[in-house]
C-alpha positions in Angstrom: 39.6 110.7 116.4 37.7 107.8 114.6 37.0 110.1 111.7 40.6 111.1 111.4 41.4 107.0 111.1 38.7 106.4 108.8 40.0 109.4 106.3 43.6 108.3 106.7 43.2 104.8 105.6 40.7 105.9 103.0 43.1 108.2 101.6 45.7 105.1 101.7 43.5 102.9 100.1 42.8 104.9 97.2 46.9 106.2 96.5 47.2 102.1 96.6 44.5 101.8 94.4 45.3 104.5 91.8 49.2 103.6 91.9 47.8 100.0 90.7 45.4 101.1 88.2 47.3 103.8 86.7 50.9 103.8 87.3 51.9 106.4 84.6 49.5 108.9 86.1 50.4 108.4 89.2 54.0 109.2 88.3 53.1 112.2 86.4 51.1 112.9 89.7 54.2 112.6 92.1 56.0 114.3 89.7 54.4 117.3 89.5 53.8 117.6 93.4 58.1 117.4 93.3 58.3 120.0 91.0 55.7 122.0 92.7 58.0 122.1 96.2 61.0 122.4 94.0 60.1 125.5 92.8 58.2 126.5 95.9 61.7 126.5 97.8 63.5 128.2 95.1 60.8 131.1 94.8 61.4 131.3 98.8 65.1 130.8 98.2 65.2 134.0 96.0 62.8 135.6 98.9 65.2 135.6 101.3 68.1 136.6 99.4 66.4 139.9 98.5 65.5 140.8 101.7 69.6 141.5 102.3 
């Protein structure tokens, strides 16, 4: 369980600290990952229409 913490707040610490440092990548970053489950939910979209 204390590993779990320690990783979470790490990993919140450093989206802090890269949103600060480097705002533009970070909102290529975000970006991307939105596009990513965009088209992830259209490719599964089109999945499930084919199986009818």
């Amino acid at each position: 369980m204390q590993v779990k913490k320690v990783l979470s707040w790490g990993g919140l610490g450093f989206a802090a600290y890269y949103l600060l440092a480097r705002p533009t990548d970070a909102a290529t970053t975000v970006k991307g990952t939105f596009d990513s489950v965009v088209n992830a939910a259209d490719s599964l979209a089109q999945f499930v229409n084919h199986l009818t």
